[in-house]
MDTraj code that builds the backbone (N, CA, C; nanometers):
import mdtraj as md
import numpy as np

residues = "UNK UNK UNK UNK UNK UNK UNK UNK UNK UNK UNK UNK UNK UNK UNK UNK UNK UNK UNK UNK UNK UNK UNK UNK UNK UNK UNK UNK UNK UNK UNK UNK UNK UNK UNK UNK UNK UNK UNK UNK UNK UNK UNK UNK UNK UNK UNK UNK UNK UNK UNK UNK UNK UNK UNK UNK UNK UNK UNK UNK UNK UNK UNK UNK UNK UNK UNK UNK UNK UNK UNK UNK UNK UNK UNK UNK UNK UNK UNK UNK UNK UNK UNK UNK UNK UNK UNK UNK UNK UNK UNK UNK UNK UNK UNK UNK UNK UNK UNK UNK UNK UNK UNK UNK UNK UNK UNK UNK UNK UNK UNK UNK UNK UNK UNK UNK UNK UNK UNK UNK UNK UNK UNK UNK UNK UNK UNK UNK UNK UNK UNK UNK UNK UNK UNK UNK UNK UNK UNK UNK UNK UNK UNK UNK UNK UNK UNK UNK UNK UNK UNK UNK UNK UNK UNK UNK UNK UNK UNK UNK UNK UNK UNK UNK UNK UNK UNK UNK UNK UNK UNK UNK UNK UNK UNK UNK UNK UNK UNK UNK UNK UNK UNK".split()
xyz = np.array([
    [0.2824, -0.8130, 1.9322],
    [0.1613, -0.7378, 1.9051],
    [0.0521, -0.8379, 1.8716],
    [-0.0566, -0.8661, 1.9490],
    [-0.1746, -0.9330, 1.9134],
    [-0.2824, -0.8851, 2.0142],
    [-0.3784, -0.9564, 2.0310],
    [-0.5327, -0.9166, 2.0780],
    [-0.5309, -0.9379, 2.2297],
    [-0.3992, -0.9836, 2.2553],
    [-0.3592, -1.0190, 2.4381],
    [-0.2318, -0.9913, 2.4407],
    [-0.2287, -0.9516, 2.5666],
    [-0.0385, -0.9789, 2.5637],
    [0.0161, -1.0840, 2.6450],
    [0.1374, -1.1193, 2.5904],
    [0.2116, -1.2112, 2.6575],
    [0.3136, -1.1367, 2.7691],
    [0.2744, -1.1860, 2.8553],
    [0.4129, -1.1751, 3.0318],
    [0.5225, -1.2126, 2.9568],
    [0.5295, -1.3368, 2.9305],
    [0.6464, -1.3917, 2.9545],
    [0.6783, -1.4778, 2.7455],
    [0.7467, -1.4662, 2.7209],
    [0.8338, -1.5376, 2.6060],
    [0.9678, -1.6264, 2.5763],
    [0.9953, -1.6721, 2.6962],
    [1.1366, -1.7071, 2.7445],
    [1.1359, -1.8343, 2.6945],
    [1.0098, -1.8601, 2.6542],
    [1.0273, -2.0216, 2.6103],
    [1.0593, -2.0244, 2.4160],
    [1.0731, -1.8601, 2.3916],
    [1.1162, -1.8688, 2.2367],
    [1.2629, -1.9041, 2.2402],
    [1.2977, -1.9255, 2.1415],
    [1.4342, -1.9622, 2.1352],
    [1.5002, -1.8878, 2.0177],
    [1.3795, -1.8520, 1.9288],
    [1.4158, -1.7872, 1.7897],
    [1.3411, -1.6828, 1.7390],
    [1.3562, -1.5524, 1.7427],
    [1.2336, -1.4917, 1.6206],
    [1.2757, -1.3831, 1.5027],
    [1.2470, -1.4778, 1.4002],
    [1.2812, -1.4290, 1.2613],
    [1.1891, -1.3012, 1.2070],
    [1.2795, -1.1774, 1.2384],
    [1.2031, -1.0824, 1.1730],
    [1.2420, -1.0031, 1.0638],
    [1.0938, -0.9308, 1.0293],
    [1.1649, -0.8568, 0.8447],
    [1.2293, -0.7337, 0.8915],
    [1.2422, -0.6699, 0.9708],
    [1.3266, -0.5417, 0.9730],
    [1.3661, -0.4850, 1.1213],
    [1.4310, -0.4507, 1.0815],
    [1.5434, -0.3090, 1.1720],
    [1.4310, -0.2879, 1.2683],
    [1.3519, -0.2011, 1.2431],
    [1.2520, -0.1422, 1.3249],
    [1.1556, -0.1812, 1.4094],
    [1.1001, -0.3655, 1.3319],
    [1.0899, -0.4355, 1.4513],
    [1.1778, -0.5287, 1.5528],
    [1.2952, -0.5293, 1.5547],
    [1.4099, -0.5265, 1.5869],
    [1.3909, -0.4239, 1.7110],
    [1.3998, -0.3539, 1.6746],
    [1.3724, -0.2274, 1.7954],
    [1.2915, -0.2441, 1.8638],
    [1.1594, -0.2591, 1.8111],
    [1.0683, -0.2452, 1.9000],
    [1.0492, -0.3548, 2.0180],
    [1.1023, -0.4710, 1.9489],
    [1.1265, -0.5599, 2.0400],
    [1.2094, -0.5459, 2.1357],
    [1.3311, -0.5107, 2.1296],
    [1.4624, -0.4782, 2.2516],
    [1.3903, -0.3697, 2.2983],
    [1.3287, -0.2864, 2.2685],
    [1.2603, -0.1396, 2.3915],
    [1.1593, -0.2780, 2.4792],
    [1.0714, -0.3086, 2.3992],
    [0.9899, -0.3759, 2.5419],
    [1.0559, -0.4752, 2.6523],
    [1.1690, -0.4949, 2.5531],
    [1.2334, -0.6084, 2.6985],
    [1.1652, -0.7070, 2.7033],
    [1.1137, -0.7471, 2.5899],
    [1.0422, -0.8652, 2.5729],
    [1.0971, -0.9804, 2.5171],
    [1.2662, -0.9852, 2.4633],
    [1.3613, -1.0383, 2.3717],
    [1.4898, -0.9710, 2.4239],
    [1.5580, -1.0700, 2.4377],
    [1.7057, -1.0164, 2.3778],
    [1.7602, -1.0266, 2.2733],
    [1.8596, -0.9576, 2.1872],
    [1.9141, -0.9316, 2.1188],
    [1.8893, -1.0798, 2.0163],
    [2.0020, -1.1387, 2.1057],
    [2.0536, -1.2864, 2.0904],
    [1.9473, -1.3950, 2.0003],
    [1.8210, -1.3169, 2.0521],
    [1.7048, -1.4313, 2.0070],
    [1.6241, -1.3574, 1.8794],
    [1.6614, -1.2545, 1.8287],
    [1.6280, -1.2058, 1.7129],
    [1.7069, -1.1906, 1.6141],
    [1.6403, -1.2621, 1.4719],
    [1.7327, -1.2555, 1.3967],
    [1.6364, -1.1624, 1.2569],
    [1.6702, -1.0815, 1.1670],
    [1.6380, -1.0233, 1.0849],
    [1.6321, -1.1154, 0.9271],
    [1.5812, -1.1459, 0.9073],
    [1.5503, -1.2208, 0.7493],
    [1.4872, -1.1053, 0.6520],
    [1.4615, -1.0499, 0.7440],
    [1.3568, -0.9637, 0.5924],
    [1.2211, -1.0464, 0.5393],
    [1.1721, -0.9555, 0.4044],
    [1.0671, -1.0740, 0.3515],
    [1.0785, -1.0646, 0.2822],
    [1.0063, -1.2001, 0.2292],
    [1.0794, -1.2692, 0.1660],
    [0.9801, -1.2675, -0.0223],
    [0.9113, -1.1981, 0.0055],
    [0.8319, -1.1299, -0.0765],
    [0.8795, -1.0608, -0.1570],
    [0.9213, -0.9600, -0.0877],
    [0.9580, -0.7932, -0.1352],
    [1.1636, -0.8230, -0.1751],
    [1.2143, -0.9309, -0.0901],
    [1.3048, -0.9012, -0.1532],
    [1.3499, -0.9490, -0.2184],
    [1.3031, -1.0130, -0.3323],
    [1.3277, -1.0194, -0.4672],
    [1.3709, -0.8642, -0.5495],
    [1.2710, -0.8017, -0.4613],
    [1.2425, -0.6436, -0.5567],
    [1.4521, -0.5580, -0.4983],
    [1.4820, -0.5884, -0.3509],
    [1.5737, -0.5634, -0.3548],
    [1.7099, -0.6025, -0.4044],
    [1.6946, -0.7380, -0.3970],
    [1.8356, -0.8225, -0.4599],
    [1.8665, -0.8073, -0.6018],
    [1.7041, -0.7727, -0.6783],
    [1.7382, -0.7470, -0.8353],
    [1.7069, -0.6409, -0.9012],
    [1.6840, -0.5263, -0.8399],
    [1.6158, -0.3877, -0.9213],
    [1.6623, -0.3134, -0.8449],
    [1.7131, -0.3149, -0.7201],
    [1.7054, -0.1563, -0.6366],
    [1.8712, -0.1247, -0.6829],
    [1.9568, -0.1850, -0.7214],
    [2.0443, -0.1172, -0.7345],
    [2.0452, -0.0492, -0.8331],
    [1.9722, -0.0838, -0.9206],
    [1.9573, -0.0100, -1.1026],
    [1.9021, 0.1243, -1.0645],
    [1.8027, 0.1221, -0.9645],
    [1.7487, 0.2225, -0.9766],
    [1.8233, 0.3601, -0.9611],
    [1.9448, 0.3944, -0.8911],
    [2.0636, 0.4766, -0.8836],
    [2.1159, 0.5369, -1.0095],
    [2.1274, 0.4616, -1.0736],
    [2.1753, 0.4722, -1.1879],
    [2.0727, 0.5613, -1.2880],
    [1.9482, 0.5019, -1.2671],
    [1.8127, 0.5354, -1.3870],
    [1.7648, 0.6958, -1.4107],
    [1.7398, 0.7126, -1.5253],
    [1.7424, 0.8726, -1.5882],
    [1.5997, 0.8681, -1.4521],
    [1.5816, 1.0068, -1.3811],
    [1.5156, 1.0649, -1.2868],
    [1.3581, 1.0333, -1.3068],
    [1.3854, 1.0943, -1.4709],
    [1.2419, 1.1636, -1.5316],
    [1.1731, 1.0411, -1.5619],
    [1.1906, 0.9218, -1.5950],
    [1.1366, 0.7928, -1.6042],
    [1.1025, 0.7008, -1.5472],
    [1.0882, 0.7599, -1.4188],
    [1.0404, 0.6367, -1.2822],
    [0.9034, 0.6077, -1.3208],
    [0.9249, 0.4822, -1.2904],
    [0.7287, 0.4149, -1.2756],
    [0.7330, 0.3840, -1.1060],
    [0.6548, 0.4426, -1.0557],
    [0.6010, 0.4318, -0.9591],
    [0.4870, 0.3033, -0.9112],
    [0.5090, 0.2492, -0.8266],
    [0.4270, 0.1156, -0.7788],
    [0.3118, 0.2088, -0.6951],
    [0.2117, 0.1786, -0.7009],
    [0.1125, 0.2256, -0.5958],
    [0.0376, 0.1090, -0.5672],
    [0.0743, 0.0378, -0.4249],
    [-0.0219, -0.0704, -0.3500],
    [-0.1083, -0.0049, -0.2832],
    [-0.1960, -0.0303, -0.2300],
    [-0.3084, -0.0030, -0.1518],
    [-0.4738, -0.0717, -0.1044],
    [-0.4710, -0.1059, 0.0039],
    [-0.6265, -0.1301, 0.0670],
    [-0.6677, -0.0694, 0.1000],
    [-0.8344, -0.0515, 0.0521],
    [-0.9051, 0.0460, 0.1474],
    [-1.0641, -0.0271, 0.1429],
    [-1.0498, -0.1166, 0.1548],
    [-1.1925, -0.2246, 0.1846],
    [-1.3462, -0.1429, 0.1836],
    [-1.3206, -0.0990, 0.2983],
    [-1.4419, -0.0127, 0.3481],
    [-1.5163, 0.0844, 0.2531],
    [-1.4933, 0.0895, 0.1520],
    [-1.4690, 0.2045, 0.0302],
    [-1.4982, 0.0965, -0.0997],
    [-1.4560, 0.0310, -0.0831],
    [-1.4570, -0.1025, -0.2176],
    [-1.5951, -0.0690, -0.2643],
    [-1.5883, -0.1032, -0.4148],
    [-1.6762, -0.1141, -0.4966],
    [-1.7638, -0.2136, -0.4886],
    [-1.6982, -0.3107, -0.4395],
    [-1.7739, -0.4463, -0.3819],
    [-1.9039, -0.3831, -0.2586],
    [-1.9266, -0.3169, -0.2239],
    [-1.9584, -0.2557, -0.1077],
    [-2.1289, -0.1817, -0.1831],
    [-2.0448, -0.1375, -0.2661],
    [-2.1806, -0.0822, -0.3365],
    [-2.0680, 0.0483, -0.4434],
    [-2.1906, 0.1231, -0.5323],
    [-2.1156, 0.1872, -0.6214],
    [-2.1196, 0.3820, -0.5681],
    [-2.0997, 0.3609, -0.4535],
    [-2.0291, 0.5079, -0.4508],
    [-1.9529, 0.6235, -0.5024],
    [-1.8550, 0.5227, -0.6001],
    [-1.7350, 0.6076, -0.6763],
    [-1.6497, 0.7045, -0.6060],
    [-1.6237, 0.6667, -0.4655],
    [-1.5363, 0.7135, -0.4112],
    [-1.4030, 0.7890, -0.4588],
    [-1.3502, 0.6536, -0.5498],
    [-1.2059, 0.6431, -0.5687],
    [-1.2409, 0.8126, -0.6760],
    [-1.3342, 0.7714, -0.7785],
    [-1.3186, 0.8882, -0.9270],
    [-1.3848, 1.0152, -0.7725],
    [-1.4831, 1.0592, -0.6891],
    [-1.4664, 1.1526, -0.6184],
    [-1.2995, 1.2467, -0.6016],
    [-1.2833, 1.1436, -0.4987],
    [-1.1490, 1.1939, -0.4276],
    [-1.0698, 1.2184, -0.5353],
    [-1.0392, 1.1418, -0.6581],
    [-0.9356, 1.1580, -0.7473],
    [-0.9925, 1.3388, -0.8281],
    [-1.1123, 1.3242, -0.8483],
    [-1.1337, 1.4748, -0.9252],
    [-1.1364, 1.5794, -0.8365],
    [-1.1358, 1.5641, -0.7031],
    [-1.0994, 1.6870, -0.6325],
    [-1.0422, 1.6727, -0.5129],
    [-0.9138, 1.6726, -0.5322],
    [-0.7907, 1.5856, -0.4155],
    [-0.8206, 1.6593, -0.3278],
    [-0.7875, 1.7767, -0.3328],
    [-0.7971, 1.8751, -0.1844],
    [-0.9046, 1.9027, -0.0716],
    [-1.0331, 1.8655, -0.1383],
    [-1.1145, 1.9000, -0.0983],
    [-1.1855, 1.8008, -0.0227],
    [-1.1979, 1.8210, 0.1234],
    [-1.2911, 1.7324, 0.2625],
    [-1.3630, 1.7236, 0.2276],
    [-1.3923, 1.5563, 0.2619],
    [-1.4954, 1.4781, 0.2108],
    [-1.5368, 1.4081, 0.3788],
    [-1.6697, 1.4433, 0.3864],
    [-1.7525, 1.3523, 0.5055],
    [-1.7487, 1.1777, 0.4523],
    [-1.7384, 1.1362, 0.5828],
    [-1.7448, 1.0098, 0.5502],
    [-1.8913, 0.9733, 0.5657],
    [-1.9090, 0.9029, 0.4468],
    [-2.0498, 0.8462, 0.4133],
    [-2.0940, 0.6696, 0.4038],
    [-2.2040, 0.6353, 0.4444],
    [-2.2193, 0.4740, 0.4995],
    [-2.3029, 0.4469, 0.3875],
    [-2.2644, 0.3243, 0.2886],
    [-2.3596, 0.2676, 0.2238],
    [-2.5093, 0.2186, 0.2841],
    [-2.6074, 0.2539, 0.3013],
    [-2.7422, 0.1752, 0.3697],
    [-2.7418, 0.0574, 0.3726],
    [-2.6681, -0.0729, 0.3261],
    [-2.6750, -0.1388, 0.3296],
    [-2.5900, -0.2071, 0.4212],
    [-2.4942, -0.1445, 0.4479],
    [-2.3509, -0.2012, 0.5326],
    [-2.3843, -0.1432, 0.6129],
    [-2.2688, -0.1571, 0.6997],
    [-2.2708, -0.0999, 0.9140],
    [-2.1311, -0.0421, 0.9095],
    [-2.1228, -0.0628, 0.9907],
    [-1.9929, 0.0148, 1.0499],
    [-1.8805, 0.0201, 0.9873],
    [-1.8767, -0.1075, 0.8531],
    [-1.7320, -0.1174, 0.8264],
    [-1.7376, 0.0502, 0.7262],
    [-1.8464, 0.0794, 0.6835],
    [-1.8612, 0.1877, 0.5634],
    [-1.8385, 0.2921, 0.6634],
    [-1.7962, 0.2959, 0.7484],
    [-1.7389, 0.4552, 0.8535],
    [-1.6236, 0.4476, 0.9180],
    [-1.5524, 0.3345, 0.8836],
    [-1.4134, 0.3279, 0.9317],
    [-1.3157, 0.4278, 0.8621],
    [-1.3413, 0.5714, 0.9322],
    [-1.2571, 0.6917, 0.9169],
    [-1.0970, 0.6338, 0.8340],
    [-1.0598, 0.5338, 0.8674],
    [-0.9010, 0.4894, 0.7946],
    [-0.9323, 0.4484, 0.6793],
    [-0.9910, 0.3793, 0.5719],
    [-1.0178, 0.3388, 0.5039],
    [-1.0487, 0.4459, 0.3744],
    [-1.1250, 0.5428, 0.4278],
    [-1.1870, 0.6371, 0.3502],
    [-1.0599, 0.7696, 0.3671],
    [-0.9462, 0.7939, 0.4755],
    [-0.8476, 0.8945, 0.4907],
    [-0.7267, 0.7989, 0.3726],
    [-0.6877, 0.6348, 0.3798],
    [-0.6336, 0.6083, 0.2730],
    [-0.6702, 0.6107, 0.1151],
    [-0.8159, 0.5867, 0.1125],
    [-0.8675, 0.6504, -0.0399],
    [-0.8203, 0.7894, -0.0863],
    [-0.8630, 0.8752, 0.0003],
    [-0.8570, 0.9731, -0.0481],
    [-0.7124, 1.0376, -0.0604],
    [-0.5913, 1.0108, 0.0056],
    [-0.4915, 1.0613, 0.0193],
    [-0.4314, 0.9501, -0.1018],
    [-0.4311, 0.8671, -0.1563],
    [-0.3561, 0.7474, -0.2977],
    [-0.4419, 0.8502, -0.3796],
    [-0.5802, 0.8710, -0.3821],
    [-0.5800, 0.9424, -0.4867],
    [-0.5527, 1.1188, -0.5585],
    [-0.5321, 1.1508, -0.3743],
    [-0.4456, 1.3386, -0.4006],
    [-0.3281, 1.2794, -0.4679],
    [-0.2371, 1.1715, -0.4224],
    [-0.0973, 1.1398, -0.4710],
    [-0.1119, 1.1517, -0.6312],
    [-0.1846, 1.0587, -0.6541],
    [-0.1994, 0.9881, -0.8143],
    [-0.2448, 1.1415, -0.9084],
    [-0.3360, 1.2107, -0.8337],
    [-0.3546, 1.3312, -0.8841],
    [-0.2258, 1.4225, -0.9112],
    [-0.1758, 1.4171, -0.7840],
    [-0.0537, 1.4943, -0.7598],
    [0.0625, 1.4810, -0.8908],
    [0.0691, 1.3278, -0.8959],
    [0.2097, 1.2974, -0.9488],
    [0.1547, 1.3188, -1.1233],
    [0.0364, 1.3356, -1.1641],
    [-0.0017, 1.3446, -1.3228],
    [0.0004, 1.4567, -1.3016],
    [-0.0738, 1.5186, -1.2414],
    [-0.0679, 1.6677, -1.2691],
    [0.0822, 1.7304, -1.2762],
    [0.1998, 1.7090, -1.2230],
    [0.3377, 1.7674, -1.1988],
    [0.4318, 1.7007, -1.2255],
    [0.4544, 1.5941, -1.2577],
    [0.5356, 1.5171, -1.3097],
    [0.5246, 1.4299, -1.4467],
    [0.6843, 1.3808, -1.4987],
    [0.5912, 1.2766, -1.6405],
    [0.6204, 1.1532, -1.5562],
    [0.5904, 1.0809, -1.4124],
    [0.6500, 0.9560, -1.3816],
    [0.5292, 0.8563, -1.4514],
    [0.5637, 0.7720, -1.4724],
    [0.4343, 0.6733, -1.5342],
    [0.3782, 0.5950, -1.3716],
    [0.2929, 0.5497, -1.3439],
    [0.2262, 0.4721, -1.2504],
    [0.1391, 0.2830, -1.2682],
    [0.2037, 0.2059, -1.1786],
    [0.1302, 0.0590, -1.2229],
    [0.0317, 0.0767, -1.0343],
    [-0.0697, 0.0867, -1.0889],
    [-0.1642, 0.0677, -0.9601],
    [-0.1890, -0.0895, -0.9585],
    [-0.1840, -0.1469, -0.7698],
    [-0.2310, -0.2964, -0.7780],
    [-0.3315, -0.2836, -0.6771],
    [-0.4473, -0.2648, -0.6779],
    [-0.5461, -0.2350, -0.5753],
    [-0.5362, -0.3697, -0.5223],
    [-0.5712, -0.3551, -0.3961],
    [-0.5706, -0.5097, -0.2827],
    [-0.7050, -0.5907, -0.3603],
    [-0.6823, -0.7057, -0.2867],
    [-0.7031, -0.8034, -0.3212],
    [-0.8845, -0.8005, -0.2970],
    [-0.9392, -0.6983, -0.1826],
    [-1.0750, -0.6664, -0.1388],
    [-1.1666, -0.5745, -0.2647],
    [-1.0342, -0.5215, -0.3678],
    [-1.0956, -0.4089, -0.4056],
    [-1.1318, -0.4714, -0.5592],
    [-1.2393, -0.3935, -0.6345],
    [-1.2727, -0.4190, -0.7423],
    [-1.1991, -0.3601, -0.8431],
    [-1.1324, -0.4150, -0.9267],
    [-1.0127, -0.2848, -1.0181],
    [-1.0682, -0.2438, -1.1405],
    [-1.1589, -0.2923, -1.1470],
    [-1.2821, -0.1604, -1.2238],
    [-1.3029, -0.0427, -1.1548],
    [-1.3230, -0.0531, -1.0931],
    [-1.3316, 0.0672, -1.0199],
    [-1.2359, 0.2118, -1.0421],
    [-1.0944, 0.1743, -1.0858],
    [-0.9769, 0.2281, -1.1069],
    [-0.9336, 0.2626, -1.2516],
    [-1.0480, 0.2189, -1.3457],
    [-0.9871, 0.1591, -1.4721],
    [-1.0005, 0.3191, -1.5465],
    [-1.0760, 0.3999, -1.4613],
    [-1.1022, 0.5959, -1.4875],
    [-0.9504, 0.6238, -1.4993],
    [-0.8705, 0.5822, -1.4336],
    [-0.7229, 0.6840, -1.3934],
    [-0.6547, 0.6426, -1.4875],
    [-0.6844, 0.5324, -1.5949],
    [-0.6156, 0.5028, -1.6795],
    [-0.6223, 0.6505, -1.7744],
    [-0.7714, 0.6530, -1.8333],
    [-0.7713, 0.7755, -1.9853],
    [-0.7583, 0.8786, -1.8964],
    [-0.7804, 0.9433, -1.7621],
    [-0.8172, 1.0331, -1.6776],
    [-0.5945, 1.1173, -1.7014],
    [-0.4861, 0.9941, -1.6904],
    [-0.3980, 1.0248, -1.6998],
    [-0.3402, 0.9814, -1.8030],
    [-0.4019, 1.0107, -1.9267],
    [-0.3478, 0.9877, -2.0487],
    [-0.2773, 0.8525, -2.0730],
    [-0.3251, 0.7381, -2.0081],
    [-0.2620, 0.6020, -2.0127],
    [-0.0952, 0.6026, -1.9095],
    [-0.1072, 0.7266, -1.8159],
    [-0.0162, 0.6809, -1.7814],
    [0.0264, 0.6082, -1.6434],
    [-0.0621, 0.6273, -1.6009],
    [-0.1723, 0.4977, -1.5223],
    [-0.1780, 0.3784, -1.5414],
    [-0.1859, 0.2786, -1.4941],
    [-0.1832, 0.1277, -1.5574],
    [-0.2873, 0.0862, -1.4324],
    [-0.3532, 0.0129, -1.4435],
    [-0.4321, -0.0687, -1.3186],
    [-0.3915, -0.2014, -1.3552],
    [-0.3016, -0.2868, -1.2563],
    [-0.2619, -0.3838, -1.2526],
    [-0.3348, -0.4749, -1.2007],
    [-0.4102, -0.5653, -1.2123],
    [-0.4828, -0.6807, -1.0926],
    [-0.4479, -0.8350, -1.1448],
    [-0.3548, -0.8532, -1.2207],
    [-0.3137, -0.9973, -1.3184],
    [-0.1791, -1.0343, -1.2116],
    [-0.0642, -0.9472, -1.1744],
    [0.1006, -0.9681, -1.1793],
    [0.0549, -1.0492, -1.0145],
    [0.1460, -1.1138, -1.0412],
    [0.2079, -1.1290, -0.9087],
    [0.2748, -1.0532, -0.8105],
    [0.2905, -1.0403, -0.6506],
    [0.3555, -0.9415, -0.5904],
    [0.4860, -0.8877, -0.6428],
    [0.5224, -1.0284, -0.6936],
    [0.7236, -0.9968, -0.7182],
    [0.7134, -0.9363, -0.8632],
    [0.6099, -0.9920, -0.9639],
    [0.6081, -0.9291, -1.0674],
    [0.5633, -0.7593, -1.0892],
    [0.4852, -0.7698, -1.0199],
    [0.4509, -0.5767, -1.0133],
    [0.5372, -0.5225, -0.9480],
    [0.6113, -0.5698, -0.8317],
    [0.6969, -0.4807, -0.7534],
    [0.8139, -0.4473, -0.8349],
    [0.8749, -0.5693, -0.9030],
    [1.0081, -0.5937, -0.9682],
    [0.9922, -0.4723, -1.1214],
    [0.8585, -0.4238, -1.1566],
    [0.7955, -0.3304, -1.2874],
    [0.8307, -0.1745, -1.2585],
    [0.8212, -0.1795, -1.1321],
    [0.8201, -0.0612, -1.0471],
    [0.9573, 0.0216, -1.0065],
    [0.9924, 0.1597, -1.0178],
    [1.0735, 0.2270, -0.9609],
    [1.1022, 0.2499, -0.7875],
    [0.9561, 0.3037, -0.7775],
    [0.9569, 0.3114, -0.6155],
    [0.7814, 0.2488, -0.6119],
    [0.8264, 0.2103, -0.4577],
    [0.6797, 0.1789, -0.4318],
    [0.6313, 0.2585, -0.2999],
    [0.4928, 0.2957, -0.3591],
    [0.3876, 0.3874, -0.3057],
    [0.2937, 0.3282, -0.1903],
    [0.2733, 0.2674, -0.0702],
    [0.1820, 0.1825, -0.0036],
    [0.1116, 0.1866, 0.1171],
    [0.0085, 0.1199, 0.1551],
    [-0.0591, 0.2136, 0.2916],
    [-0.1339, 0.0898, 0.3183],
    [-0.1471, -0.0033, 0.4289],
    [-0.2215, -0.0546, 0.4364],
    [-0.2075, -0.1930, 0.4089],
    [-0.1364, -0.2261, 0.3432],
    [-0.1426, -0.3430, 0.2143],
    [-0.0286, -0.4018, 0.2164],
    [0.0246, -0.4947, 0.1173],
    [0.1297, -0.5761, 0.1343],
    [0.2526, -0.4755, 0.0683],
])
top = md.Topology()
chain = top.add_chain()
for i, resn in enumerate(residues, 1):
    res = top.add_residue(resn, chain, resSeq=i)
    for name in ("N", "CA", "C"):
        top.add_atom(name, md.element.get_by_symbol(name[0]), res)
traj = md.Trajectory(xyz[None], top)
């Protein structure tokens, strides 16, 4: 997958990938054989599997902390002060036109950007309003985490806005992780 395609690959000899599924996708195009793909995973995230996912089986239901990653650039506070995120979060359900800062172009109408805002924050709505799970938000690296710092008192602190941890450290904090976009 890139900005051209390649005919031919016969001159690989090796390709180390993170999962099953691109695994697949590779043997459907007939672009690889078997032989020349090998699965490593990443090498990121699995820290989070080799040392937490088995606990999690075990762990009382009602006490999950939930990871929520997410980018949504186009929307960033950096961008200008819209308040997107506190919008969408105070009224999840409800269609929202996508709107262009005057100052920016096109990136402020990239329909994906503004459909992932708003759907992390029906979730985040979702899961305070109906559940007691606690939440560590790590907004991407584009986004301003002021911006987020509402969902803290908004859910009685049970919210966290993370922007300090490291990947392995927030992931490894986390029960399940929530993500769209992002690492």
């Amino acid at each position: 997958r890139s900005y051209f395609k390649l005919n031919d690959v016969s001159w690989l000899n090796k390709c180390f990938l993170w999962s099953q599924r691109t695994k697949d996708w590779l043997l459907e195009s007939k672009m690889l054989p078997s032989e020349k793909l090998d699965i490593v995973g990443n090498p990121r995230l699995d820290v989070y599997k080799s040392k937490k996912f088995k606990n999690i089986l075990n762990k009382d239901k009602k006490n999950l902390t939930i990871g929520v990653a997410f980018s949504a650039k186009a929307v960033s506070s950096y961008a200008g002060g819209e308040n997107y995120a506190l919008n969408f979060f105070n009224s999840p359900r409800q269609s929202y036109p996508i709107l262009a800062n005057n100052k920016r172009g096109y990136e402020d109408i990239i329909w994906r950007d503004h459909a992932i805002l708003h759907k992390m924050m029906e979730c985040l709505n979702k899961i305070v309003l109906e559940t007691d799970f606690n939440i560590i938000l790590r907004p991407g690296p584009f986004e301003d985490y002021r911006t987020f710092l509402f969902l803290e008192k908004k859910s009685n602190y049970r919210i966290k806005v993370d922007y300090k941890s490291s990947l392995p450290e927030f992931v490894l904090d986390t029960d399940v992780l929530l993500t769209c976009w992002s690492t």
